[in-house]
C-alpha positions as CSV (number, residue, x, y, z in Angstrom):
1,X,-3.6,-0.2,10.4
2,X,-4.0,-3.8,10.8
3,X,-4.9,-4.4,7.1
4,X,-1.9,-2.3,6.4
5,X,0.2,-4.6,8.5
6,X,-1.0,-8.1,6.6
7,X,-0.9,-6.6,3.6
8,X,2.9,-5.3,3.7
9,X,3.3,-9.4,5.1
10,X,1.7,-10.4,2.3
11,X,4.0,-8.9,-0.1
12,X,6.3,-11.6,0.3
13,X,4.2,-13.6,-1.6
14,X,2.6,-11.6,-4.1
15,X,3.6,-12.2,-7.7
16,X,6.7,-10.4,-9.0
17,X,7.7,-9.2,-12.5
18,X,12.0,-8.6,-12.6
19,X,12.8,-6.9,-15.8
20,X,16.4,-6.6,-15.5
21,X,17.4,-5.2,-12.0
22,X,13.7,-3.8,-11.8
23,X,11.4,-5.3,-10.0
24,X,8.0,-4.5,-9.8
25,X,4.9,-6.0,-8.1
26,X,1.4,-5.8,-9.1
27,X,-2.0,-6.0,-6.6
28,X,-4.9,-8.0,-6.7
29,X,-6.0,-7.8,-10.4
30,X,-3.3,-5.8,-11.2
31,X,-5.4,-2.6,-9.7
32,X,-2.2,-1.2,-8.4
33,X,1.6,-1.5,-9.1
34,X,5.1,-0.7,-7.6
35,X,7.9,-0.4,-9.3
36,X,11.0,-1.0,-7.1
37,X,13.6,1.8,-7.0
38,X,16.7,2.5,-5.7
39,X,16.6,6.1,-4.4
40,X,15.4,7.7,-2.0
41,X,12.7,9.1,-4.5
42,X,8.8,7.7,-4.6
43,X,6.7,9.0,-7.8
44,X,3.3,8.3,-6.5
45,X,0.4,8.5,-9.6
46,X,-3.2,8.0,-8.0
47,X,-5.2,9.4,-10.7
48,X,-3.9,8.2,-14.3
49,X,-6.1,4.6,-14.4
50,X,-8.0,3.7,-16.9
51,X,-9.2,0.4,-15.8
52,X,-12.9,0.2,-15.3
53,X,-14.0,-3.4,-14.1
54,X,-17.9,-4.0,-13.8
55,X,-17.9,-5.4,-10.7
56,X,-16.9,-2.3,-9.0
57,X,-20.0,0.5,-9.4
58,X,-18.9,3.8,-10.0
59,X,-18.5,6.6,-7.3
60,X,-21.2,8.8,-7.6
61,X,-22.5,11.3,-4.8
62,X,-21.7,10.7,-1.3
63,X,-25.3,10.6,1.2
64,X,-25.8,13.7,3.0
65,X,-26.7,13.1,6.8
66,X,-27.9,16.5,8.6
67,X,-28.1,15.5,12.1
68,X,-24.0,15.1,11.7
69,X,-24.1,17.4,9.4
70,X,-21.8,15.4,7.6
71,X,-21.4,12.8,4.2
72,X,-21.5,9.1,4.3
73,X,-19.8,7.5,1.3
74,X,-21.4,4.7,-0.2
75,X,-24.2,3.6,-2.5
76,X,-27.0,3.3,-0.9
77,X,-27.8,5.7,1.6
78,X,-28.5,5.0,4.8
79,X,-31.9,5.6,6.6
80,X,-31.5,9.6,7.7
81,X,-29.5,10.6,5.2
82,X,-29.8,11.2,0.8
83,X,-27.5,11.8,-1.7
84,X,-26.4,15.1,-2.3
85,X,-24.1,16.0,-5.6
86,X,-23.3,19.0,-4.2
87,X,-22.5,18.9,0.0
88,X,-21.0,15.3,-0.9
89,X,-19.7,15.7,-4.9
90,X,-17.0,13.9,-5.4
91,X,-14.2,14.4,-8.1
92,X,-14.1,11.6,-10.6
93,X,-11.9,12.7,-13.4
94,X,-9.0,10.6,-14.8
95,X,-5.8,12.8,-15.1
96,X,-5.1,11.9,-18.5
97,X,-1.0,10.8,-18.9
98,X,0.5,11.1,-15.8
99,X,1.3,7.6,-15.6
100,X,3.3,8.1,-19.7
101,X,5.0,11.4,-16.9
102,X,6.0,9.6,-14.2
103,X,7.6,6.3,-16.4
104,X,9.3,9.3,-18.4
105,X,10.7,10.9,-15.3
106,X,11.8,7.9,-14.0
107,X,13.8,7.2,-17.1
108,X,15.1,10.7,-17.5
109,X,16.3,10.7,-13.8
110,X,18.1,6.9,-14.3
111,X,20.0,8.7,-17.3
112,X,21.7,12.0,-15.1
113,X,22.2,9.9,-12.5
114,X,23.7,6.8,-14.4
115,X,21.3,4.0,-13.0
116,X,19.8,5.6,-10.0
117,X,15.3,4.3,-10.2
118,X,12.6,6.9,-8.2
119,X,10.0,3.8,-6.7
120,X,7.2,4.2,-9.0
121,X,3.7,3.7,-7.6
122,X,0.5,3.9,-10.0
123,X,-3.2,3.1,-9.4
124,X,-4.8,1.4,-12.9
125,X,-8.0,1.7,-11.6
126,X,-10.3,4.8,-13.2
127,X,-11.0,7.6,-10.7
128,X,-14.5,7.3,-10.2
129,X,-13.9,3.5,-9.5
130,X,-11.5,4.4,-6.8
131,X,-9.7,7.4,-5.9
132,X,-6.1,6.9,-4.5
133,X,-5.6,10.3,-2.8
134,X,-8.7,10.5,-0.4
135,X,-9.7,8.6,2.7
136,X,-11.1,5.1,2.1
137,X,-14.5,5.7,3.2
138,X,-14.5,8.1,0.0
139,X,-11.8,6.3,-2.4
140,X,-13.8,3.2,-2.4
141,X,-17.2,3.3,-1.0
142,X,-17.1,0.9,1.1
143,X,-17.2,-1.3,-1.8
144,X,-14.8,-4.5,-1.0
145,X,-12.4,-4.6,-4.0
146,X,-12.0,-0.8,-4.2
147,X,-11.4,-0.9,-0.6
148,X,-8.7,-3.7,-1.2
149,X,-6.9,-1.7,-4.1
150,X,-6.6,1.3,-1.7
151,X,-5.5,-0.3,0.8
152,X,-2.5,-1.8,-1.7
153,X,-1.7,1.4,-3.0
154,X,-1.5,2.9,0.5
155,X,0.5,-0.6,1.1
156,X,3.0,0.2,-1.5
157,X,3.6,4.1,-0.6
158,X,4.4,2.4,3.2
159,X,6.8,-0.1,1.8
160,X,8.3,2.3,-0.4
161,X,9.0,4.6,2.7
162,X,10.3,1.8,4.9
163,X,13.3,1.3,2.5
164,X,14.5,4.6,2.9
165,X,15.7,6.7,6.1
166,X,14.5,9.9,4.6
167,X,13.9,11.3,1.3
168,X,11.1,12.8,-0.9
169,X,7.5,11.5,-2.6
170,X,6.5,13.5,-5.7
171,X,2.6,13.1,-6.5
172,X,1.7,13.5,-10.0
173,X,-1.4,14.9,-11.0
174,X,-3.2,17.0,-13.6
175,X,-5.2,19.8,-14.1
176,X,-7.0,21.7,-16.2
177,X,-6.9,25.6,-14.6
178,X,-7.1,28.4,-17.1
179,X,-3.6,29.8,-16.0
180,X,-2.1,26.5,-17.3
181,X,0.9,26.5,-14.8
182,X,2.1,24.1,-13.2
183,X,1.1,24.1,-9.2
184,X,3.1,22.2,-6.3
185,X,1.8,22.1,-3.3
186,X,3.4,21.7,-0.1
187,X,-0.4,21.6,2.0
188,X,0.4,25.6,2.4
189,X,-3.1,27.2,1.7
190,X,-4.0,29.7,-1.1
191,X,-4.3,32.6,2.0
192,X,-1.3,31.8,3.3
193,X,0.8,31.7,0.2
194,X,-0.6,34.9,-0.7
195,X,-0.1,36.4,2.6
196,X,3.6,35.4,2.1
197,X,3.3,34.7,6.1
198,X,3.9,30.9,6.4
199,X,6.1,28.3,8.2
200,X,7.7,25.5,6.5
201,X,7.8,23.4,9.4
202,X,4.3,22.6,9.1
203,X,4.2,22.0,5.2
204,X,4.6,18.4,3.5
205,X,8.6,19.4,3.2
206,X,8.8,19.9,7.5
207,X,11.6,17.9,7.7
208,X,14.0,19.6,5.1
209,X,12.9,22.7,6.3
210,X,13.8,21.5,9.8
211,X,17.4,20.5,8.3
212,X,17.9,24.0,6.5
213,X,17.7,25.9,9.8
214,X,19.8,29.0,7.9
215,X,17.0,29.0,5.1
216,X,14.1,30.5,5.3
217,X,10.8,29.0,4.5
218,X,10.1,31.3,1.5
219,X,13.5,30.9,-0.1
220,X,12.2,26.6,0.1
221,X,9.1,27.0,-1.2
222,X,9.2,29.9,-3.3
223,X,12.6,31.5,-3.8
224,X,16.1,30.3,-5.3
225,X,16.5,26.8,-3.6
226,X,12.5,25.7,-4.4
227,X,11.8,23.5,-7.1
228,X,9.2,26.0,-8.8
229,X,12.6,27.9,-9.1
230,X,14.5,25.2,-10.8
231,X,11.8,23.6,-13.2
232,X,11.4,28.1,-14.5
233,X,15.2,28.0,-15.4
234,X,15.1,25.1,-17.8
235,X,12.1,26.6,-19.8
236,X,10.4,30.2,-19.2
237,X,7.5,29.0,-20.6
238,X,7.2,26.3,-17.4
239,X,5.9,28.6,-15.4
240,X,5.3,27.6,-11.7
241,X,3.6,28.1,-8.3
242,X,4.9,29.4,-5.9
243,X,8.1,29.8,-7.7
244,X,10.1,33.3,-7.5
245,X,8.1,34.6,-10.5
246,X,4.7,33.6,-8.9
247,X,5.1,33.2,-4.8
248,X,1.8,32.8,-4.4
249,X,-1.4,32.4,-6.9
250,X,-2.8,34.9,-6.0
251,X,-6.5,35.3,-7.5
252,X,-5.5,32.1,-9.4
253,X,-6.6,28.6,-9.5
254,X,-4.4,26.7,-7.3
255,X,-4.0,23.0,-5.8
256,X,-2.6,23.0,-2.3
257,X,-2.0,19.1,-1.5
258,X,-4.1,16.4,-0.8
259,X,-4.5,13.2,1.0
260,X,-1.4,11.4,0.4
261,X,1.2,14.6,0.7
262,X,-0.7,15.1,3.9
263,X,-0.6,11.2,4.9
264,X,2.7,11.0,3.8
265,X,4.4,13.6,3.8
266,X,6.3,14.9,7.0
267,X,3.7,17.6,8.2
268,X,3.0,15.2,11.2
269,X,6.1,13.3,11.3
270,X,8.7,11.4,9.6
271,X,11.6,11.9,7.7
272,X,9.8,11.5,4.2
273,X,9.1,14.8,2.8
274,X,5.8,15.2,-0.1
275,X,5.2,17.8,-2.4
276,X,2.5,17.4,-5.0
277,X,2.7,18.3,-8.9
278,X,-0.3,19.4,-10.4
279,X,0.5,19.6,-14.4
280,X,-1.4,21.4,-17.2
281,X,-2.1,19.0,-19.8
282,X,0.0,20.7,-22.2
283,X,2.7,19.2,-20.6
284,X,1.5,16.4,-20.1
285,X,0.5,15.9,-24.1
286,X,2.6,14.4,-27.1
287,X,3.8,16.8,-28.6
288,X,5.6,18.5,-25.4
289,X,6.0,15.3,-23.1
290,X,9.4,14.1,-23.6
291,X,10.8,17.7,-23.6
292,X,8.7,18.6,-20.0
293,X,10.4,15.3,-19.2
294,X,13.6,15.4,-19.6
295,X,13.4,19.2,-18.1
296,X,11.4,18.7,-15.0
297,X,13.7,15.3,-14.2
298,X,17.0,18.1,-14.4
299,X,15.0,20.2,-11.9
300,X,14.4,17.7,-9.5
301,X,17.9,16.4,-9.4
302,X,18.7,19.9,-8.8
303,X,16.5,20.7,-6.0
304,X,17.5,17.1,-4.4
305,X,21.7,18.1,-4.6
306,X,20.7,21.4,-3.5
307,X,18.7,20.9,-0.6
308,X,19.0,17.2,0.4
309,X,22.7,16.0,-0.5
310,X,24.2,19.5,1.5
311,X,22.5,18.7,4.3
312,X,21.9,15.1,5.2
313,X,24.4,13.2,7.7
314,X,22.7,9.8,6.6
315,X,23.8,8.4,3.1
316,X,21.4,9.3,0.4
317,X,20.7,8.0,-3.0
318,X,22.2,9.4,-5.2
319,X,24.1,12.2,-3.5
């Protein structure tokens, strides 16, 4: 936390791009970047780097250490303990495009709303050099500038959140699952979507949920006011989970959330809420980008007039 502290200080002084009203700050090396909105709307993008500098080695295996029972993340393993791909694996992959996504979003959303900016946050750095959406000891391997370049990103997201009194973070990922539909996830678990038994108040969305006290939890996340619901009605071939076509995955591949929905988001506390998007990379690609675009930023925009402008005392942006 006390890293966290200097380096929100430190942003005073770090060197600043303004492209018209926008203004957006880049890290140490330009690892990292923020773009400064004016919503209440964060589009966080951990995984879409492809910046591989030499001088940070790549994450491999983590070191197993069975008298904890546990893995130690770093390079060389400590005495008691050896790597293991498989008890300590870690997931390297880039997810091709989402930064292309999330600057396409952004720019759809500006157009409905007539000049209204989600904050933008993207990590440049490849995923097996540092991963934005774990815990540091994994992210960076205790390797110094991978450490710092979490540590920004996580710096960011925090400053981000302090210039709003509420609102929502949308984390943009990719995936490759054979069902190829697109999977948000609220930290509810695979059993207990598909038990349909769950409580909103302890999801990434707790504090909407704790505004909407006449609507239920699955009508949120997976009925008429979710925003499975409204990304479905602008193409049926955008098919979501949970959304009212698919409430739960079922026997299907499925993503529930990760480190920063659950860091985040308001499952502990706050009055930021976090859902994370986990898009096929059909969607993602060329050919169907702009359209996915331009569709998923009329979704959001519903969900947010729906469930957040209805219901809010405070003034949002935009409501």
């Amino acid at each position: 936390m006390k890293n966290m502290y200097l380096f929100l200080i430190s942003i005073l002084y770090l060197l600043l791009k303004v492209t018209g009203t926008k203004e957006i700050i880049f890290g140490h090396n330009n690892f990292t970047e923020y773009q400064v909105g004016n919503m209440n709307l964060i589009l966080s993008v951990p995984h879409g780097g492809s910046m591989e500098p030499k001088d940070i080695p790549d994450r491999e295996a983590g070191c197993w250490d069975e008298k904890t029972s546990s893995c130690i993340f770093c390079h060389e393993c400590p005495l008691g303990s050896i790597k293991n791909s498989k008890k300590c694996k870690v997931s390297t992959n880039q997810d091709r495009y989402t930064i292309e996504v999330a600057r396409a979003l952004a720019e759809e959303i500006k157009n409905i709303t007539n000049g209204f900016f989600p904050h933008i946050i993207i990590n440049h750095l490849q995923r097996f050099k540092m991963d934005a959406n774990r815990d540091k000891a994994e992210a960076s391997f205790g390797i110094p500038q991978a450490e710092h370049a979490w540590e920004e990103y996580m710096g960011f997201l925090t400053a981000a959140k302090s210039r709003m009194t509420g609102g929502l973070i949308l984390d943009i990922h990719g995936q490759a699952h054979p069902e190829q539909w697109i999977e948000l996830g609220y930290t509810l678990s695979k059993t207990s979507l598909n038990s349909g038994i769950y409580s909103a108040s302890f999801s990434s969305i707790s504090h909407l949920a704790s505004q909407l006290v006449n609507v239920s939890a699955e009508t949120l996340v997976a009925g008429n006011r979710s925003l499975g619901n409204y990304i479905e009605e602008q193409k049926h071939s955008y098919v979501c989970v949970p959304s009212p076509s698919n409430p739960s995955p079922n026997n299907g591949s499925y993503y529930a959330g990760g480190y920063i929905v659950k860091t985040f988001g308001s499952q502990s506390s706050g009055t930021v809420d976090a859902i994370q998007l986990e898009l096929p990379q059909w969607v993602r690609a060329a050919e169907e980008r702009s359209r996915f675009c331009k569709a998923l930023a009329r979704a959001v925009m519903k969900f947010w007039q729906t469930n957040y402008c209805s219901q809010y005392n405070q003034e949002f942006l935009p409501c």
